[in-house]
Each structure stands twice: as structure tokens, then as C-alpha cells.
N, C-alpha and C positions, 0 to 999 in steps of 0.2 A: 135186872135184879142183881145185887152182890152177893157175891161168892162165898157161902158159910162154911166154914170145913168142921169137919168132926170132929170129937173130942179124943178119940184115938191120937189123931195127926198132931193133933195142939198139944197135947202133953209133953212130947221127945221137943217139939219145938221150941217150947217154952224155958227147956233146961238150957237148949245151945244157945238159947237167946242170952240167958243169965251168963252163960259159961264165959261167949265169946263176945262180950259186950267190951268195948274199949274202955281204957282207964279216965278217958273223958273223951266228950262229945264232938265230933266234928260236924263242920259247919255241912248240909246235907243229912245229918243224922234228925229223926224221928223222936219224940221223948219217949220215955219208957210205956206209961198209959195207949200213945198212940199205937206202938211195935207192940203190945200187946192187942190193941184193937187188928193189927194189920192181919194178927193169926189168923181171924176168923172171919174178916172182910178186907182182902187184901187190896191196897190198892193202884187204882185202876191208871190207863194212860192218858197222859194229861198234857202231850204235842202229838196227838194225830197229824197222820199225813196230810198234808191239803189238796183237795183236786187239780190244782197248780202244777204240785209236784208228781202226778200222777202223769202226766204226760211230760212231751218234750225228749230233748236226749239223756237217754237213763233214768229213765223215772223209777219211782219209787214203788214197786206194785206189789199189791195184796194176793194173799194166797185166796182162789175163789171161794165163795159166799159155801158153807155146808164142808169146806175139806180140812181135814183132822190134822192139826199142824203136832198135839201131843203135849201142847201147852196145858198145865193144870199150874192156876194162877197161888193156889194154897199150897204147894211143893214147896217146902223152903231149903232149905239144905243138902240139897239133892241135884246132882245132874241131871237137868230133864233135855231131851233131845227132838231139838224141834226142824220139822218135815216143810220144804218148801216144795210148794207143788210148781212145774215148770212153767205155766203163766205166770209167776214169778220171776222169769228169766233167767233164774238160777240152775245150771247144771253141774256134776261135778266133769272132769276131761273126757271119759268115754261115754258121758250122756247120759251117766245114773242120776238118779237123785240125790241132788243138794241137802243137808241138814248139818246143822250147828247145834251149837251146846250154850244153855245157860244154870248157873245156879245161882236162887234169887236167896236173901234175908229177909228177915220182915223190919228191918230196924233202921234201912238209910235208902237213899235216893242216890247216893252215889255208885258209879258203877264203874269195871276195868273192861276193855276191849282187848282181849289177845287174839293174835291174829299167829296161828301157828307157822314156824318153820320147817322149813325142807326145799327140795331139792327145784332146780328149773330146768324145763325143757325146750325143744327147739326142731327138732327131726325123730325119725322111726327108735334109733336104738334110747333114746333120751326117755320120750315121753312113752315109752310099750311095758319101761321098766325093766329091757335088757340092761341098761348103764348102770345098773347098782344105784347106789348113795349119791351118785353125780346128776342123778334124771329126777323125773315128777314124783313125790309123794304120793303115796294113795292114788299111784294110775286106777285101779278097779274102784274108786268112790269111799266109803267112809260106813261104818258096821255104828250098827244101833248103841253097840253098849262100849264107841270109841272111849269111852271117860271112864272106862273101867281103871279100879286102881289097877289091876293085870297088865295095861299098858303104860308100860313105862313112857314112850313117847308122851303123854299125853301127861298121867298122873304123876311123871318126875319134871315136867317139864321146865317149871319155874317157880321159887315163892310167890312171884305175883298171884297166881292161881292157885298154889295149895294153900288150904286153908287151916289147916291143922300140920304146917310146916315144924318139926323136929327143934330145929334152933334160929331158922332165919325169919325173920319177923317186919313186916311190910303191913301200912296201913289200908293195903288194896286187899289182904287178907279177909277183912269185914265189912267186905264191899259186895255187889251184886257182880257177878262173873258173866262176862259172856264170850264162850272161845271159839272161835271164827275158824273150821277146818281147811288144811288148804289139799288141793285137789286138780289145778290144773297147770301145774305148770309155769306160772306167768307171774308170778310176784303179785299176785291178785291185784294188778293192772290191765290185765290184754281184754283182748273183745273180735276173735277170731274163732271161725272155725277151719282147720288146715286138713290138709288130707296131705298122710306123709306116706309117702314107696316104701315099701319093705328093701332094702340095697341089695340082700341076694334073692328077692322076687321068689322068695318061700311062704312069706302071708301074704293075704291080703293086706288092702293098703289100710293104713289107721287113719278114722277118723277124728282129729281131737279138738276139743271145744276148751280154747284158752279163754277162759269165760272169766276170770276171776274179777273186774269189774263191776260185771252184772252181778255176780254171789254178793259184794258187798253193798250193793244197792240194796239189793232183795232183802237183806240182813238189816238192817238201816231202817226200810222199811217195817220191818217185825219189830223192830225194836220199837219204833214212834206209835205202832199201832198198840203196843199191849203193855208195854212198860213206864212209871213215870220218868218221867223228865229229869235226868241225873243232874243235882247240883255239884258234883266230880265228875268229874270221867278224866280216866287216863285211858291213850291209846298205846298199845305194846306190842312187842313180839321181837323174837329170835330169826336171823336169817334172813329169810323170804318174810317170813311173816315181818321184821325188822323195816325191812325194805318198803314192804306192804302198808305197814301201819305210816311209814311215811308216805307216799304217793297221794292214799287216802284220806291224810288226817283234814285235808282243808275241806272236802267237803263229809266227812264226819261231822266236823267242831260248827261246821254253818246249818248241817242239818238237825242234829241231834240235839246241838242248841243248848251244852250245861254252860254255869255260872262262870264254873273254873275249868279250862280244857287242859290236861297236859298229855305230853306226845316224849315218848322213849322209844330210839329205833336203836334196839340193841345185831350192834353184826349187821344192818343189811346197807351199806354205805351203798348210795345213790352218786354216783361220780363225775362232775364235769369232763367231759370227753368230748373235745374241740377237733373236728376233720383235720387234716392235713401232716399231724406230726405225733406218730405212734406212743415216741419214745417221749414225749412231754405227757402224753392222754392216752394211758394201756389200756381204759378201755375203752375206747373207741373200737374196736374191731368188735366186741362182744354186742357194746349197744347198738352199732351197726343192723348186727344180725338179727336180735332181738327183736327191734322197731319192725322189721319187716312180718319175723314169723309171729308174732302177739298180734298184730296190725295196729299198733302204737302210734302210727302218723296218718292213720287213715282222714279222708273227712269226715267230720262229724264225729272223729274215734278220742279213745284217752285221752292224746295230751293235749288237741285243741278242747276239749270239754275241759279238762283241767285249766288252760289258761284259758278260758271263761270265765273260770271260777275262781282264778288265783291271782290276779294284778301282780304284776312283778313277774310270773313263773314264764319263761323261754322256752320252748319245746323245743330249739335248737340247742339246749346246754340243759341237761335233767338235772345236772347239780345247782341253777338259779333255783329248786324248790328249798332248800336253807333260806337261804336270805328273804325268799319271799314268804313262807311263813312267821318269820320271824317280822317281817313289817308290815304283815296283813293282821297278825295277831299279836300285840303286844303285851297283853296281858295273858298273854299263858306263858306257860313253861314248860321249857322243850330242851331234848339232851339225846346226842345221839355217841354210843358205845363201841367199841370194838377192841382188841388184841392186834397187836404191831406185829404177832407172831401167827398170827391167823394162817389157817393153811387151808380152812375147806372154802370159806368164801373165793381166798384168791386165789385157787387152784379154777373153779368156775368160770371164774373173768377173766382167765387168762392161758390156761395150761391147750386149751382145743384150739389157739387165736395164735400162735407163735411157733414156727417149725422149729428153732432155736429150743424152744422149752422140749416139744415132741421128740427130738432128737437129741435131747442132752445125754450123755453118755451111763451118767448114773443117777439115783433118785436125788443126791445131796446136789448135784447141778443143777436138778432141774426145781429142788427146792430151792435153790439160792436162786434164779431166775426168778422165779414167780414172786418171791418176796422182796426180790428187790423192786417191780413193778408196783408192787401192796404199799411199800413204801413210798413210793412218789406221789402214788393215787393219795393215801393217807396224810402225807404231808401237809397236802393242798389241802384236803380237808379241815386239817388240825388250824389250820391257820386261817380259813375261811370261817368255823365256827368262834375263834377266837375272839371275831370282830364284833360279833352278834350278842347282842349281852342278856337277852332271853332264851339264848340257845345255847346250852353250853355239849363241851367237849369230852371226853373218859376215856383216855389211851391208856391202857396196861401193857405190859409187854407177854407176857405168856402164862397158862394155866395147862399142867398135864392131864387134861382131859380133853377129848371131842376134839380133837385139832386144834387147839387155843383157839375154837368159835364159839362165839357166844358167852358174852361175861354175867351173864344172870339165868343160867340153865343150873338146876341141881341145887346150888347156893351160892348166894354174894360172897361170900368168903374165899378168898385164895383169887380175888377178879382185883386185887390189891396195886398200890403205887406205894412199895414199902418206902422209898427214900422220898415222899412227901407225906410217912406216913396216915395212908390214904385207904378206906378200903368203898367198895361198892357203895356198902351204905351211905356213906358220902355223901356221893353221886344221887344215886334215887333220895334221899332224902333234902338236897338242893333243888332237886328238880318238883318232888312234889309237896314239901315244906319250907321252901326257901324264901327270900325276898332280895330285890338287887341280883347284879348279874348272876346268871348258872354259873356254878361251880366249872371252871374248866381247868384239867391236868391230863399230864403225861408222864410214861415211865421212860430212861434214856436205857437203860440195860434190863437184860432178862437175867442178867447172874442170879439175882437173888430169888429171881423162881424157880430157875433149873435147879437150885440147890435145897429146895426146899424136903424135907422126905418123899419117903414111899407112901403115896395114901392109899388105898387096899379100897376103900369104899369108890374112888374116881377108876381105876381098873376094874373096878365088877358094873358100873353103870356102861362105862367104856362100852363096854362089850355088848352090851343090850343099847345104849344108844349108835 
């Protein structure tokens, strides 16, 4: 039977419909008759999962027959927070329960994927949440009312997702939202469980389930099971989640299955890192380490299930995943972001990996180290995306917030290429409105951003992010 909602609920619905209805229709959008019909029978999913995808490695599984995920299909405008039960195979790293966030519309089919950023772990002081801002977000799991405006992590985290954003204005604004918490650690690729030693043998030993894999299966799933079938979908996020959204976008865009896919990995560069010669591939020592504690090479683990799935992608080089989504998928459009002055990313990939940085004398040393490694990794980058002409490239050089990480947290404004006068919007708008190659640029100096004023609003986020 379909879903009738009261006339309470329909009324406040009815205004945001009118309010935030766009100035015309994109393709994906509903006509108005229908987004009024949807208030009061909203509708249903229309690519179920198939018993196919139900088995096999990483299948897609259902939360069981009778358990209350918290889904109410007539919610519109509202973060509802939905419960995956652990036949699911979803856990969050100490083993709590998994849950995610969507907020739906009643006016379009198309939908945004955020995949949140933070921190990665590896051993006891990383992933317990002794290491600060350098370890796993949400070691203890994820609190029901995450999406509260009260949280700024969450509720400042990007115009992608806010929907009643001040001044920066994105067409994924009037889209269906769904933000993917992150929780273990592992750039929601690993598929481990590790037992790590306390080093002064004062706790107990931690258990942690690098599960992020399996979360976005389980998510993938929920999604095919209750939602329709996006004729948009962008994949996003900041950081780890940056990282994340690429790793995962090929089997997203195969399973989920919209018209138009596109994919922005803002901040979380995935880096070719070839054995044998440090100083050419900085981070080989980190992906080294990684591969082992996520179990990234396992059999049967990530990245042979990835290169199953992705023709072209090398598990011996993680940066072949550019190129091969770019020739597995030609018809989307794909862009991936970063800052050339980035200090949190490539303090991560590099600062634990190098006695030279460990013991540089002072912090301007051991900043100039790490950044000079940022830039080599980047270079290749830059010049690797170049060639791709559905994949484009957005180097800026510095922003006085967050470490210059992450060029689409807070607002696209000030994530600029003043001397190509160039600003973000740019970027996300080649990428999700363009045609012909992505937009690709870069900034050659940060003069013009260190000299910009004092902003009073990026030191009060500062501090809370």
C-alpha cells in the first residue's frame, strides 16, 4: 500500500517546495502536479537490489525482514537517520552501530552522495582517539541527532549539503542528500578487523573493525532498496571522505545505476606510489603501511574486488584509479580538488613516514619538508589529470582556514586562481554543468592569498573545525 501522509506534514512541505524550487527544471526533476502528488504518496524504489547482488564478495544486504531502520518515506526536508542493523555488515570501528543520514525532496530523482571527512588510522594511539585530529573520527561511533545544526562538523560542512546555504549556491542544493558518516579509520576502503597493543600495556588491547567497505555496501544497498533511481547523482566529500568517494565511485555509478554520474574528490588525492624510490613516490611508505593494516591486498579484499570491477585499475599503483575511471566511464564527469599549500592531508602521508621531517629542528622545517614531498605527489597528479579530458584538475594554492584542506568546506569563495581569475564555482560547475573537457587549472603563487584580509568568520569556524 502507498504511503499517505497527513495534512499537518503536507502543508510546511508544500511552502519549501514552492520556496526552493529552481528557476528551471533539470533533467531528473519531477513537474510540479507530480512533487505535489509525491507529498502524499511518495515515491517508491524503482532498482531493487537483485538476488545476484545479494551474494558473492560484498554483496549488497538488507537490513532483516521486521527491523526499524527509522526510515519515514514522507519526511521531506528533514534529516532522518537511518539504523543499519549488523547483518548488514555494517559496523561503525569499535563495533557500534552503523547509521547514515538522508534528507529527501519530493521534487527530483536526482541525488548527492557525501561521504564525510576526517581523520585515518593505523595502530593503538591513532585509532583509540589518543592522536587528536591526526587519528579516526568518531572512534565511539556516531550520536542520533549527528545532523544537528549544533554540529558544526556536519551542519557547516559544505554547500553541497546545506541546503539553505547564506551565499554559496550549488545545484546539488535541491537534490536528495544522503551523507555517508565516517567512522573507521580507513578511507571507507579497508575490510579488517585488527587488534592493536596498548604500547605502554595500560589498556586493554583495541579491537577495530576497518570496515568502511562493507558500510558503503550496506549504504548502496538501502539506498536501491527504498529510494528511486537518481537520474543525477554526484559522488563528494572532503578528505577521507574525498578519498573515499573516489575509491568507491566505480562501483557506486555500476550499482546505483543514474543517467548522469559525476564524481568530485575534493582533498583526498589517491597517489601513485611505485616501490623502490622514496624520493620520486613520498608516498609509498604510508601506502605501504596502510595496505597491510586495512587488509587492502588481502584475497578476495578491496582492491582485487575493485580490479574486478574496474578494467584498467592496477592494485599495484592506486593512482591507475584516474585513468581507469576516466576510460571505463566516459560519459561522466569527474574532477578532483586540492590546495598546493595543504598541510593536514600531507602532514598524514608523510610527517609519521620520514625521520628527517620527525626530527626537523623546527615546525617551518618540517613544514617545508612535508610540502615539498605534497608537491611532487601533486605535480604528477596535475599532469596525470591533464591528459584525461573527462577528468579535470583544481589546484589553488592556499586558503587561511582548516590548513589550506579542503577547497569546498564552509564556501567556494576564497578556494580561488586569482591570476586565471578563476573561482571554485568554476570548477563544480564544469564538472556538473559543463560539456567538452573538465575545466583543468592551477595557481603558481599563494601571494595573492596570504595577502588577502583578516576574515573573522574563517578564525571562529577555525576553532570549532
Amino acid at each position: 500500500m502507498p504511503v499517505v501522509q497527513s495534512l499537518p506534514r503536507i502543508v510546511p512541505a508544500v511552502l519549501l517546495l514552492a520556496l526552493s524550487a529552481p528557476a528551471s527544471a533539470e533533467l531528473g526533476d519531477y513537474n510540479f502536479w507530480q512533487s505535489l502528488s509525491n507529498l502524499v504518496s511518495p515515491p517508491r524504489a524503482d532498482n531493487p537490489v537483485t538476488p545476484a547482488q545479494r551474494v558473492g564478495p560484498y554483496p549488497l544486504l538488507a537490513n532483516p525482514s521486521g527491523f526499524n531502520s527509522g526510515f519515514n518515506p514522507g519526511n521531506y526536508y528533514g534529516w532522518q537517520t537511518i539504523q543499519m542493523a549488523p547483518q548488514t555488515g555494517a559496523v561503525c570501528g569499535n563495533g557500534s552501530p552503523y547509521k547514515f543520514f538522508i534528507n529527501r525532496v519530493p521534487n527530483t530523482r536526482n541525488t548527492i552522495v557525501y561521504l564525510e571527512g576526517g581523520g585515518a588510522c593505523w595502530d593503538y594511539a591513532s585509532c583509540s582517539g589518543q592522536s587528536g585530529i591526526r587519528g579516526a573520527r568518531n572512534p565511539d561511533g556516531i550520536a542520533n541527532d549527528y545532523m544537528s545544526l549544533l554540529n558544526p562538523g556536519a551542519s557547516l560542512v559544505s554547500p553541497f549539503v546545506v541546503r539553505l546555504h547564506p551565499w554559496t549556491r550549488v545545484k546539488t542544493q535541491n537534490w536528495n542528500m544522503v551523507y555517508v558518516p565516517y567512522c573507521t579509520g580507513d578511507i571507507y576502503s579497508g575490510d579488517k578487523v585488527a587488534v592493536y597493543e596498548d604500547p605502554q600495556g595500560v589498556n586493554p588491547p583495541l579491537v577495530w573493525h576497518h570496515n568502511g567497505l562493507r558500510n558503503m555496501r550496506a549504504v548502496v544497498g538501502w539506498l536501491k532498496d527504498n529510494l528511486p533511481r537518481p537520474t543525477q547523482m554526484l559522488t563528494t566529500g572532503c578528505s577521507a571522505g574525498g578519498a573515499g568517494s573516489l575509491t568507491n565511485y566505480a562501483n557506486l555509478r555500476q550499482d546505483i545505476a543514474p543517467n548522469r554520474g559525476y564524481l568530485i574528490n575534493d582533498s583526498g588525492p589517491v597517489y601513485t606510489a611505485l616501490a623502490g624510490d622514496n624520493q620520486a613516490y613520498p608516498s609509498y611508505p604510508l601506502q605501504t603501511l596502510i595496505r597491510q593494516a586495512w587488509g587492502l591486498d588481502a584475497a578476495q579484499g578491496p582492491l582485487q574486488y575493485l580490479q574486478a570491477r574496474l578494467p584498467g585499475f592496477s592494485s599495484n599503483d592506486l593512482g591507475s584509479l584516474y585513468p581507469a575511471l576516466s576510460s571505463n566511464l566516459p560519459g561522466d564527469r569527474m574532477g578532483h580538488t586540492h590546495f598546493w599549500q595543504d598541510l593536514n592531508y600531507s602532514s598524514y602521508s608523510y610527517e609519521r613516514f620520514y625521520p628527517e621531517i620527525v626530527n626537523a629542528p623546527n615546525q617551518a622545517a618540517k613544514e617545508a619538508l612535508i610540502k615539498q614531498r605534497w608537491a611532487t605527489d601533486t605535480t604528477r597528479l596535475r599532469s596525470q589529470l591533464a591528459s584525461l579530458g573527462n577528468v579535470g584538475g583544481y589546484f589553488p594554492q592556499f586558503r587561511n582556514v582548516n590548513e589550506s584542506h579542503c577547497t569546498s568546506i564552509i564556501e567556494f569563495a576564497n578556494s580561488d586562481i586569482q591570476e586565471q581569475n578563476l573561482q571554485l564555482d568554476n570548477f563544480v560547475s564544469s564538472v556538473l554543468d559543463g560539456s567538452g573537457q573538465v575545466l583543468d587549472a592551477s595557481e603558481s603563487s599563494d601571494v595573492a592569498d596570504r595577502n588577502k584580509p583578516f576574515n573573522l568568520l574563517y578564525y571562529l569556524l577555525d576553532q570549532l573545525l
